[in-house]
C-alpha positions in Angstrom: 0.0 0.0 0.0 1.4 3.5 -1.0 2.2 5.9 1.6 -0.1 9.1 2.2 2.4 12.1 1.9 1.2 15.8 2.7 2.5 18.4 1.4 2.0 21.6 3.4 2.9 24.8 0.9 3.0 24.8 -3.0 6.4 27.0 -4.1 9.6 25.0 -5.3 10.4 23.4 -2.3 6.8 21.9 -1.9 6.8 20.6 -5.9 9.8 19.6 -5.4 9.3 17.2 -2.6 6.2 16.2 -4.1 7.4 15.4 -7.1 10.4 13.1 -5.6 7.5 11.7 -3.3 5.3 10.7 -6.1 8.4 9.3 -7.8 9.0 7.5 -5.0 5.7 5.4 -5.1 3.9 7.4 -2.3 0.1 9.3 -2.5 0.6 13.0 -2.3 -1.9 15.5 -1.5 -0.5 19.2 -1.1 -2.3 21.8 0.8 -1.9 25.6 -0.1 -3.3 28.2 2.2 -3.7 30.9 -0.9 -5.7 31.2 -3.3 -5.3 29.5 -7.0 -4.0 33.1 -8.2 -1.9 33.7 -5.2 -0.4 29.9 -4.8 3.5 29.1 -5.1 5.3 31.0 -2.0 7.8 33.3 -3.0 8.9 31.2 -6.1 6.1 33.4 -9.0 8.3 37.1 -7.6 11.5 35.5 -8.5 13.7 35.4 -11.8 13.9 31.8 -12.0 17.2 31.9 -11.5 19.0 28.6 -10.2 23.1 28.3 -8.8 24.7 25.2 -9.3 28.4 24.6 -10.2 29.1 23.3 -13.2 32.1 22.3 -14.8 31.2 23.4 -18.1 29.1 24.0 -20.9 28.3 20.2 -21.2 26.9 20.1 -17.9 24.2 23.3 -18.9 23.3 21.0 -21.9 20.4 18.6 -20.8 19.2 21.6 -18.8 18.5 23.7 -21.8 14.9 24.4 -23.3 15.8 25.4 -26.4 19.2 24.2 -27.7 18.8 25.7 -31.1 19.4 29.2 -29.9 21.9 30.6 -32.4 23.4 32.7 -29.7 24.4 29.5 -27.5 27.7 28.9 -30.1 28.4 32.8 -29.1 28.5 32.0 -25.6 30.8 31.7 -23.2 29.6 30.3 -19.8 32.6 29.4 -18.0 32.6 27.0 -15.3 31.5 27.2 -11.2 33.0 24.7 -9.4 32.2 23.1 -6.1 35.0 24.6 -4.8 34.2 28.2 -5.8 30.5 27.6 -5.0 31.7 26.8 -1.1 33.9 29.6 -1.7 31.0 32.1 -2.3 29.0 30.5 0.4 31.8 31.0 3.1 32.3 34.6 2.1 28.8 35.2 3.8 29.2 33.3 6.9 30.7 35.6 9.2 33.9 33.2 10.1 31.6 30.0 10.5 32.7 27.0 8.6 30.4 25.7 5.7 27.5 23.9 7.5 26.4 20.3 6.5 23.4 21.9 4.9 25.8 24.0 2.8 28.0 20.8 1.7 24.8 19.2 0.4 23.4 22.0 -1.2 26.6 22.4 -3.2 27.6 18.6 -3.6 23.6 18.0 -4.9 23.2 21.5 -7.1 23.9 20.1 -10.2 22.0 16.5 -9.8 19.0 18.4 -8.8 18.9 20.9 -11.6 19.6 17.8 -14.1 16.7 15.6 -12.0 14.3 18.7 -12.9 14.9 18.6 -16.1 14.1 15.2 -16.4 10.5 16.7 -15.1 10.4 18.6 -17.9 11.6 22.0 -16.0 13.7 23.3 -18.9 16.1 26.4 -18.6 17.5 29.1 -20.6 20.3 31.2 -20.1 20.3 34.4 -18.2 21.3 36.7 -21.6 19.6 39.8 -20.1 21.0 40.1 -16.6 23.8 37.7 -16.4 26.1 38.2 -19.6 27.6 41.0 -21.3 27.9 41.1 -24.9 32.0 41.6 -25.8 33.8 40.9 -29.2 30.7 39.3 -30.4 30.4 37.1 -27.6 28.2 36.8 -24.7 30.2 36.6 -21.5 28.5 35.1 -18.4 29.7 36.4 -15.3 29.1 35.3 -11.6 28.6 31.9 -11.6 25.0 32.4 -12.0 24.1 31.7 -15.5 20.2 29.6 -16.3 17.0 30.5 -14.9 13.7 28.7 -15.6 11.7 29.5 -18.9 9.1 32.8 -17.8 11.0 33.3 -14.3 9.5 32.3 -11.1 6.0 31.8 -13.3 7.7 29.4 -15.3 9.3 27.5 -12.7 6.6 27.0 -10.7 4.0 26.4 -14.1 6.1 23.7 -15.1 6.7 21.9 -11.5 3.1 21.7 -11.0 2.6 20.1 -14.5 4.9 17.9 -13.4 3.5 17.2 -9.9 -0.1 17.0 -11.4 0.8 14.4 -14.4 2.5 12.0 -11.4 -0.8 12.0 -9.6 -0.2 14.8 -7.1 -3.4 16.5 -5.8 -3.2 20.4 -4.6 -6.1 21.8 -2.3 -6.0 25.3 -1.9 -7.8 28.0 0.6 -6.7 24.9 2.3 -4.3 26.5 5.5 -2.7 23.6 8.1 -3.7 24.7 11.3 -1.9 22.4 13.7 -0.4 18.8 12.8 -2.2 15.6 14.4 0.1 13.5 16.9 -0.4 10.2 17.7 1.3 7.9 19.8 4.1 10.8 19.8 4.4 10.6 16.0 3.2 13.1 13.4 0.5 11.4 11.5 -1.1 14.5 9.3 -2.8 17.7 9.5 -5.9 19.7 11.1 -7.5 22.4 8.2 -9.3 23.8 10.3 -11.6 21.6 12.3 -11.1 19.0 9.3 -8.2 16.3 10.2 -6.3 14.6 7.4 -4.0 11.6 8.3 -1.1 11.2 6.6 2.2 8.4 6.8 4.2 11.8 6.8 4.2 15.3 6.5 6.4 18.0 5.0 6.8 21.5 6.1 7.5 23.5 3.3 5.3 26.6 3.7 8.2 29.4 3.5 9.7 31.8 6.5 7.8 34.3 8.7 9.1 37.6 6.6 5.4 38.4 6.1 4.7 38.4 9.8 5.8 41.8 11.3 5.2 40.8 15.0 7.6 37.6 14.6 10.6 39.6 12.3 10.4 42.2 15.3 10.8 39.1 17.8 12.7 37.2 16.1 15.4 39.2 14.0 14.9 42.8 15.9 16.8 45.5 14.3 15.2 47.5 11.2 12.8 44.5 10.0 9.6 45.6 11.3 10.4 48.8 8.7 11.3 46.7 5.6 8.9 46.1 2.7 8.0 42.1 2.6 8.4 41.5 -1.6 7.2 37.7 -1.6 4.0 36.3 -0.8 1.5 37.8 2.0 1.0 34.2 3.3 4.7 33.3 4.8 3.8 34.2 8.2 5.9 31.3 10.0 3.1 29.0 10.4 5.5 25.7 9.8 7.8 27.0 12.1 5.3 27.8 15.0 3.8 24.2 14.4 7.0 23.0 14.6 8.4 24.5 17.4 5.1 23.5 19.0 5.8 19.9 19.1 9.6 20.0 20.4 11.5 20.7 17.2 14.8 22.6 17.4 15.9 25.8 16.2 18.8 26.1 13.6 20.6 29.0 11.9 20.6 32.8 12.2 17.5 34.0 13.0 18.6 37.8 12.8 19.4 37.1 9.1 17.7 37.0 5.7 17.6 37.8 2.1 16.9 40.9 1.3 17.5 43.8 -1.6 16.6 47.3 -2.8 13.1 48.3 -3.5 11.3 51.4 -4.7 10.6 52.9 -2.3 7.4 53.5 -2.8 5.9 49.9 -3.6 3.2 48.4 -1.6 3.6 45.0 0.8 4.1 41.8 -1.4 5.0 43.4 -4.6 1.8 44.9 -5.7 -1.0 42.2 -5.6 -3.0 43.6 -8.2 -0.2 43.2 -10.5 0.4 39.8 -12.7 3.5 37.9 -10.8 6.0 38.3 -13.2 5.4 41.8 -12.8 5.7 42.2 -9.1 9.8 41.7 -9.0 10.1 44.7 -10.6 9.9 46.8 -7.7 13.5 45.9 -7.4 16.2 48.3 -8.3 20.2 46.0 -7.9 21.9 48.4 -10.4 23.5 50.5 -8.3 26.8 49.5 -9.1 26.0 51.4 -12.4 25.4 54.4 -10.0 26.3 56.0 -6.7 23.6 55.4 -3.9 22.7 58.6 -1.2 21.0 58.6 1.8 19.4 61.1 3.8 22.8 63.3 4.8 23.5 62.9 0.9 26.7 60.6 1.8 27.4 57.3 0.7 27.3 54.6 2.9 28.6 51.7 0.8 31.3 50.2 -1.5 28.5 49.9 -4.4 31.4 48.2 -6.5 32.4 46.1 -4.0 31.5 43.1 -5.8 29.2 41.5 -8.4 25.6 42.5 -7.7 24.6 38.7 -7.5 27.0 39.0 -4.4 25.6 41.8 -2.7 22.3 42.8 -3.0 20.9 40.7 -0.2 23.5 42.5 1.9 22.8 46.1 0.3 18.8 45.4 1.1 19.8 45.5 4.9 22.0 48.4 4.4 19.5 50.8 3.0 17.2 49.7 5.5 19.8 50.6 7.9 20.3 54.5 7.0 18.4 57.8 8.1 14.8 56.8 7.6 15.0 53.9 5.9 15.5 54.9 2.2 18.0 56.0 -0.1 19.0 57.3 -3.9 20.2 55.5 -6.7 21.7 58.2 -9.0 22.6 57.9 -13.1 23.7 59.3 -15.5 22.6 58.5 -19.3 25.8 56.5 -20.1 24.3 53.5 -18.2 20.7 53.7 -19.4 21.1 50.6 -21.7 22.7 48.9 -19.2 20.0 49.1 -16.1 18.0 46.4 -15.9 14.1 46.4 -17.3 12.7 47.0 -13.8 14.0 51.1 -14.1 11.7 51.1 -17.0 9.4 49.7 -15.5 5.8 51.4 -15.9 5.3 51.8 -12.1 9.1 52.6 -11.4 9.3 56.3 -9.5 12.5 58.3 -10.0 13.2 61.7 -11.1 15.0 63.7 -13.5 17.4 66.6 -14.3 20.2 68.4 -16.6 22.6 68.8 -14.1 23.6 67.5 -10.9 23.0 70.4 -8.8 18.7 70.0 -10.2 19.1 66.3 -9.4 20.5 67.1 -6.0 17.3 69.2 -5.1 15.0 66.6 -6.4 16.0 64.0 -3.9 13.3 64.0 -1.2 14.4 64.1 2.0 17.8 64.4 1.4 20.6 67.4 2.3 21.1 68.6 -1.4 24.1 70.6 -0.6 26.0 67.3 1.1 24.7 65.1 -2.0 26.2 67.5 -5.0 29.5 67.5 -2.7 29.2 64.4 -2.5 28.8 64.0 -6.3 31.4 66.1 -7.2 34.1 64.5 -5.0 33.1 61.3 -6.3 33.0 62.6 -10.0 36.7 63.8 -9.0 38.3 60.4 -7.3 37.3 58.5 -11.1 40.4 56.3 -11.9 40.4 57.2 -15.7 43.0 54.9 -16.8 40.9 52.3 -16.0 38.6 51.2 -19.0 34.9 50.5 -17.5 34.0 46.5 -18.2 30.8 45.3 -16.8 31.8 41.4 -17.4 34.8 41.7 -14.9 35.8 42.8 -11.5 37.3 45.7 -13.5 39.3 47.5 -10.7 38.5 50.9 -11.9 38.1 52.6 -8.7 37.2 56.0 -6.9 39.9 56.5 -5.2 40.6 58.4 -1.6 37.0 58.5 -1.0 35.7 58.4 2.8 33.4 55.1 1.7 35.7 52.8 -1.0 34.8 52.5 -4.1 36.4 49.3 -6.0 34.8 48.4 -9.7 32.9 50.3 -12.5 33.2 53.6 -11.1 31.9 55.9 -13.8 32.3 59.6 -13.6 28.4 61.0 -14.1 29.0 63.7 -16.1 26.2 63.0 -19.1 23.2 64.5 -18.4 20.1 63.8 -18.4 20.8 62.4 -14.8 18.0 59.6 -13.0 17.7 59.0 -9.3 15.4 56.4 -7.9 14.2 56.4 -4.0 15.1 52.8 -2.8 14.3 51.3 0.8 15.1 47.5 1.8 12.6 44.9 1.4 12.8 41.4 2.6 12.2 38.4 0.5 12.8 35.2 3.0 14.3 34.4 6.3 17.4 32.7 7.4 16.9 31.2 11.0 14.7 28.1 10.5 14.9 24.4 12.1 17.1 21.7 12.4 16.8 18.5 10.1 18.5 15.8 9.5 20.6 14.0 6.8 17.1 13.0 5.3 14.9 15.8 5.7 13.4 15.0 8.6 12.8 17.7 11.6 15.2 16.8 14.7 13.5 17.4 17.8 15.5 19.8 21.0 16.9 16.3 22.1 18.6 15.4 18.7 16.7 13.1 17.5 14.3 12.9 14.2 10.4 13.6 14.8 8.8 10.6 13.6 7.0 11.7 10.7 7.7 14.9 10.5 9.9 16.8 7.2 10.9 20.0 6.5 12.5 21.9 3.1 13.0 25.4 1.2 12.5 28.4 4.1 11.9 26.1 6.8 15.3 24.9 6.5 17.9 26.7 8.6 22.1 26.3 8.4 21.4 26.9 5.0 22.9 31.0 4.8 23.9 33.1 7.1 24.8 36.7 6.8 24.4 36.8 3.1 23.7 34.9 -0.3 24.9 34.4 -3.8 21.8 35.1 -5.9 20.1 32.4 -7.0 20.8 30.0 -4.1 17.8 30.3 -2.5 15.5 28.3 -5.4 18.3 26.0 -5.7 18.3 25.0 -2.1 14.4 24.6 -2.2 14.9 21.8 -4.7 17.5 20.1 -3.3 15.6 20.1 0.2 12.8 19.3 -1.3 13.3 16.3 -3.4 15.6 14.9 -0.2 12.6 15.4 2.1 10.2 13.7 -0.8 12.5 11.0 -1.1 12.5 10.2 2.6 9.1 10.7 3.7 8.0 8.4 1.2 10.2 6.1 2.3 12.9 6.1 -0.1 15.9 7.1 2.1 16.4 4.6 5.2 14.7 5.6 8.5 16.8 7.0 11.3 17.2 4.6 14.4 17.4 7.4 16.4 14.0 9.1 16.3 12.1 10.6 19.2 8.1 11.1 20.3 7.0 14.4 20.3 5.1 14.4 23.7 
């Protein structure tokens, strides 16, 4: 007899371990607490972009939707090894050594991406954001080079067909209330007053960044101020349920991932909008530009590395100055450069001729402090540097109070753009504990009978930053472990523990 599986959450973790459950040979019903329209987490407000490491262009091969694309032979992609993959991941963890969840994340990147694909989740590469074109050729830079067909849409369309062709059912208005406990073992669900059995259950219903009263708690700082960008319904119900029946805490609760929005977006993206629209709130290109906050200084090294590298960082750092906001600042030299979300039809910014009018346009902001601070920058330039976007180019400000170490541009070519940017957060860090299966340890050590966890839920996973694209990776590799085991596929812990 096959094993009931739920499902609790519908983004790319939840697909993903109900995909790997199905494949497995279990029954697997998901339960979504959103609407049809609003279902899939945080995965419909991203780019689609996955990180994996690669050893070279034969590995991005079987990934590729359409391998006729005349600019593949025009490409180069490069390689990202496991080594600089651990490399980037170390760089954010504050002195701690990689965490198990790190090494398996890395060491199962590329199987995962290659198991989707056997789904039918097909890729393409990241021409628009993630390559420059130079000599004739497109030059990928990064280490971050596929993301799903249509984005976070796509992804997710195509891992439901796939979920939905195995078999899987998906309820939704459907929101898990409390898990059922019997004989100290999870064995399913309450909706409601409704209870659904189950041989196991996986959490994999996202963070708490849409719950103001557990980010102030939980992560203190400047987090009740940020904008939440993902889905309204990642209030930290997993991790309450969890926590409920024994489970332990893992990773850094104070951290998550976060980046610059416009400032004047509303919760969650804009609701009304169609989700692929909703990520455009985002404005990353300020290493094109200087960034100002309210005493018209800068406050960081907006070169310091590729933007992949620091935007989740940058979020936290805007959220961090004089009331919460700050100004990117162009000039026309980059326009075909910035990314399609600063043309974005709801994208606010302002305009001017000369630096001294787009100094007194910046709301909320000492204009006589941010043309000095304009000008000194516009001074420090390194000219003998040429600029090149597809490298750590070393062309620096130089002397400046705040560094300034790549792409430094002088903006001198008017007209001039400046966009108001605050932080916004997209998921949390601090999460629970599981095992090498999946499965949810409790306080003691121990695995919770029954009980597995993936995507957001998962903590150990980053720390006190991210290499973009990590995140959707690490769903689907937590995912399909957790499918795998809670179907019964990986061998059950000896060491597992009752939850009363």
């Amino acid at each position: 007899m096959s094993k009931q599986v739920i499902v609790v959450g519908s983004g790319n973790a939840a697909l993903c371990a109900g995909i790997a459950a199905l494949e497995s040979g279990a029954d697997v019903l998901m339960l979504e607490k959103a609407d049809e329209a609003l279902a899939g987490g945080n995965t419909k407000y991203t780019a689609g972009a996955m990180r994996f490491a690669y050893d070279n262009k034969d590995d991005l091969w079987p990934l590729l939707r359409d391998k006729s694309d005349p600019r593949l032979e025009r490409s180069e992609f490069g390689g990202y090894t496991r080594e600089k993959f651990a490399e980037d991941l170390l760089a954010f963890n504050g002195g701690r050594a990689l965490s198990s969840e790190q090494t398996r994340l890395i060491d199962q990147s590329l199987p995962t991406m290659h198991w989707l694909a056997s789904h039918g989740v097909t890729f393409e590469p990241i021409y628009s954001r993630q390559s420059f074109e130079k000599g004739g050729k497109f030059i990928f830079w990064g280490g971050l080079t596929l993301s799903a067909e249509n984005e976070g849409v796509g992804l997710f369309d195509m891992e439901l067909a796939a979920f939905q062709r195995m078999g899987g059912q998906i309820r939704y208005n459907s929101a898990v209330t409390d898990l059922v406990v019997e004989d100290g073992q999870v064995r399913g669900v309450f909706v409601g007053d409704d209870r659904l059995p189950a041989d196991a259950v996986i959490l994999a219903c996202g963070g708490f960044e849409a719950n103001p009263e557990m980010r102030d708690r939980l992560m203190g700082g400047n987090w009740a101020k940020a904008k939440v960008r993902g889905t309204p319904h990642n209030t930290g119900d997993g991790l309450t349920m969890a926590l409920t029946v024994g489970a332990k805490k893992n990773g850094l609760f104070s951290g998550c991932h976060a980046t610059p929005m416009d400032l004047h977006m509303a919760d969650y993206g804009g609701l009304h909008l169609p989700p692929s629209e909703r990520k455009n709130y985002r404005k990353i290109c300020y290493f094109l530009g200087v960034m100002l906050n309210a005493k018209g200084e800068r406050f960081l090294d907006e070169g310091a590395n590729f933007r992949n590298y620091t935007y989740a960082q940058f979020g936290q750092a805007v959220l961090d100055q004089p009331g919460h906001f700050a100004w990117q600042v162009f000039d026309s030299k980059v326009e075909e450069l910035l990314y399609a979300e600063y043309r974005f039809h709801d994208a606010h910014f302002v305009e001017a001729n000369s630096l001294e009018e787009i100094c007194q346009k910046l709301d909320g902001v000492d204009a006589d402090e941010a043309l000095a601070t304009l000008t000194e920058f516009n001074v420090a330039v390194d000219e003998s540097k040429p600029f090149d976007p597809t490298i750590l180019d070393g062309k620096s400000a130089i002397g400046l109070p705040v560094a300034r170490s790549n792409w430094a541009q002088r903006l001198d070519t008017p007209p001039f753009r400046a966009y108001p940017v605050t932080g916004g957060i997209t998921f949390t860090y601090g999460g629970l504990a599981v095992s090498d299966r999946g499965a949810v340890l409790h306080e003691s050590g121990s695995e919770i009978s029954g009980l597995f966890a993936c995507g957001e839920m998962v903590g150990g996973v980053f720390f006190e930053g991210y290499p973009g694209g990590s995140g959707l990776t690490s769903g689907a590799v937590f995912g399909r472990l957790a499918g795998q085991s809670a179907a019964g596929n990986q061998r059950q812990s000896s060491h597992q523990t009752s939850v009363l």
